[in-house]
C-alpha positions in Angstrom: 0.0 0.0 0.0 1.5 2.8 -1.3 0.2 5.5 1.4 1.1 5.7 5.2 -1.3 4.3 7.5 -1.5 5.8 10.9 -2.7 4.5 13.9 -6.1 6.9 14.2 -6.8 5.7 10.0 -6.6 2.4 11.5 -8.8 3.0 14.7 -11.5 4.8 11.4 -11.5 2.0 9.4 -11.9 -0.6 12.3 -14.6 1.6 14.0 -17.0 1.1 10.2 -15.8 -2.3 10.0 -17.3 -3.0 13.3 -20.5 -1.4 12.4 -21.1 -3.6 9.4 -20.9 -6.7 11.8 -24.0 -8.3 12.9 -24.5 -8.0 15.2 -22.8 -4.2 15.3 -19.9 -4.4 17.1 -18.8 -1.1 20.0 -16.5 1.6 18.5 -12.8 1.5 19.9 -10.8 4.4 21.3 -7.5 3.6 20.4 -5.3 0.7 19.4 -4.6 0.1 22.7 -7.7 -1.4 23.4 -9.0 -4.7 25.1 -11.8 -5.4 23.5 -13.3 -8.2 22.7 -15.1 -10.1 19.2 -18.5 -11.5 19.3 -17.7 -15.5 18.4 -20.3 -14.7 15.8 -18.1 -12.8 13.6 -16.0 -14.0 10.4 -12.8 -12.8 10.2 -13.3 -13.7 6.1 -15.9 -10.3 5.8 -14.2 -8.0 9.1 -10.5 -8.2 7.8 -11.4 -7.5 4.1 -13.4 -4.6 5.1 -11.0 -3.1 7.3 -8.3 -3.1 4.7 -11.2 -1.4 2.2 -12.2 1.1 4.5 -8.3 2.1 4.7 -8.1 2.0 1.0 -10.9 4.7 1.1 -9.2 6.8 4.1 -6.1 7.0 2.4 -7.4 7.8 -1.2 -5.7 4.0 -2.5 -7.1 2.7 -5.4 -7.2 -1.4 -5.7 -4.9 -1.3 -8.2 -2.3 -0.1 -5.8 -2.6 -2.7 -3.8 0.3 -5.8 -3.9 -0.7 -8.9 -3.2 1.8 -12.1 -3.0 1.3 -15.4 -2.2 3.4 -17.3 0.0 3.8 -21.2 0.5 5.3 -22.7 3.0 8.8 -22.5 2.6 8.8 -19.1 0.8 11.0 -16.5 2.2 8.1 -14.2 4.1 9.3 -10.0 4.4 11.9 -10.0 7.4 10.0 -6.8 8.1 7.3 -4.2 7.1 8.2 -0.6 7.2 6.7 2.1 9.5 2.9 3.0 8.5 2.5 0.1 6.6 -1.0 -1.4 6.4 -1.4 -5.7 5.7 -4.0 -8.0 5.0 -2.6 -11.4 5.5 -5.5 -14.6 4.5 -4.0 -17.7 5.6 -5.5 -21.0 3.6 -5.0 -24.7 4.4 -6.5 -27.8 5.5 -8.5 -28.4 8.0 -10.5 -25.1 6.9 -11.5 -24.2 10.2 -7.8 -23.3 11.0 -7.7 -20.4 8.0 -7.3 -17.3 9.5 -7.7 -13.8 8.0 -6.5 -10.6 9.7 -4.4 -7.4 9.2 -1.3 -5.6 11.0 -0.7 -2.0 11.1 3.3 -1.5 12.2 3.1 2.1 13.9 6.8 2.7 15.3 8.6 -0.7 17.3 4.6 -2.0 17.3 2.7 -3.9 15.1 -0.8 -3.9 15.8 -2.7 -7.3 15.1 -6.6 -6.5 14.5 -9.0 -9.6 13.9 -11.9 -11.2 15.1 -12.5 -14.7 15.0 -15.2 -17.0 14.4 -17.3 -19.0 17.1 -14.2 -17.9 18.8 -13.9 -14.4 21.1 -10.3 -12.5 20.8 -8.9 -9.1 21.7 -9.5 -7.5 18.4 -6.6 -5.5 18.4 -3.2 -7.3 20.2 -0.1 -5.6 19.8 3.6 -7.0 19.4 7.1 -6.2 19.4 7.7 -6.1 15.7 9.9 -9.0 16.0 8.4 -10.7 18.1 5.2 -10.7 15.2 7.9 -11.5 12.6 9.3 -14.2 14.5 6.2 -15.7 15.5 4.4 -15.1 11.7 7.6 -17.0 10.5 7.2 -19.6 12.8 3.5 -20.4 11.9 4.1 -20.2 8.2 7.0 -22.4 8.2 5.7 -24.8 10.6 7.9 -24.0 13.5 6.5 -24.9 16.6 3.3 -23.4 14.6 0.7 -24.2 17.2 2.3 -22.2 20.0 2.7 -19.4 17.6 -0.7 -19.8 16.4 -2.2 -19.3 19.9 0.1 -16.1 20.4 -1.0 -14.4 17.6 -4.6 -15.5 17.5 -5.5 -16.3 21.3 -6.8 -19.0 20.0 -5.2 -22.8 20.7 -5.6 -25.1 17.1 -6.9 -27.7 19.5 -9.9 -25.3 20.2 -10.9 -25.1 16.3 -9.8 -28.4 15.3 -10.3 -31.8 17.3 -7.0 -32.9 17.1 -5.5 -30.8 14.9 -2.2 -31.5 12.6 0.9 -32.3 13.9 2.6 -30.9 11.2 0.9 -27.3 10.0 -2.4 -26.6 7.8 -1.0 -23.8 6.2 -0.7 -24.6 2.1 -0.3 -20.6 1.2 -0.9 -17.0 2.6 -1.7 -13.9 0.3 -0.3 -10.8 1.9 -1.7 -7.6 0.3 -0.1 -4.5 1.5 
């Protein structure tokens, strides 16, 4: 994404994203939040419409958006630059395990919105930046993946999945920044 993304465009574009939830979901005052998702939510329709509505803050067409895919294996960014704005959709097998969310990295932070379904996490964690690269690199190249799985997501695989993989789910990511 071409344009800077700041921390109150992000808190803008997570406050409509929240309103287009059924049921509505409560405004947030900063990124710095504890709030919590409603289990009935999908991460598949929240975390494409936060990246939208940031598109439309920032004036960035689709077009200037870059989307890669990743496979396991790949060699993932080693970092993202100050202000930038990510959609990352994570696809496998089982299904249940796919996970869609987006980071803003404001300063030394990056800021991990989400919501999850049937499931309810902090919509907005934040992270050390390398500590979320470490832990992002972990998961998608299926080192010790669960436990860096449940950091990032709050959510333990064996809460989504009876008996989830031993090895990882993940078959490809598209990051769109």
């Amino acid at each position: 994404m071409p344009n800077k993304v700041t921390q109150d465009d992000t808190v803008k574009a997570v406050n409509t994203a929240l309103q287009e939830l059924k049921p509505p979901g409560k405004a947030i005052e900063n990124l710095g939040t504890d709030a919590m998702s409603d289990k009935n939510w999908s991460c598949y329709n929240f975390s494409p419409s936060v990246l939208e509505q940031i598109c439309k803050i920032t004036k960035t067409s689709d077009e200037n958006l870059n989307t890669k895919e990743y496979c396991p294996g790949a060699n993932l960014p080693a970092s993202f630059a100050n202000e930038t704005f990510v959609n990352i959709a994570m696809t496998g097998e089982p299904s249940l395990l796919n996970h869609n969310f987006n980071i803003l990295v404001s300063g030394g932070t990056t800021y991990l919105i989400q919501v999850f379904v049937k499931h309810s996490v902090k919509i907005v964690q934040s992270f050390e930046n390398a500590n979320f690269i470490t832990h992002w690199h972990n998961l998608s190249n299926n080192i010790n993946w669960v436990d860096s799985y449940f950091a990032l997501f709050g959510v333990r695989p064996n809460q989504v999945v009876e008996n989830p993989p031993i090895s990882t789910w993940l078959t490809c990511q598209n990051v769109t920044q």
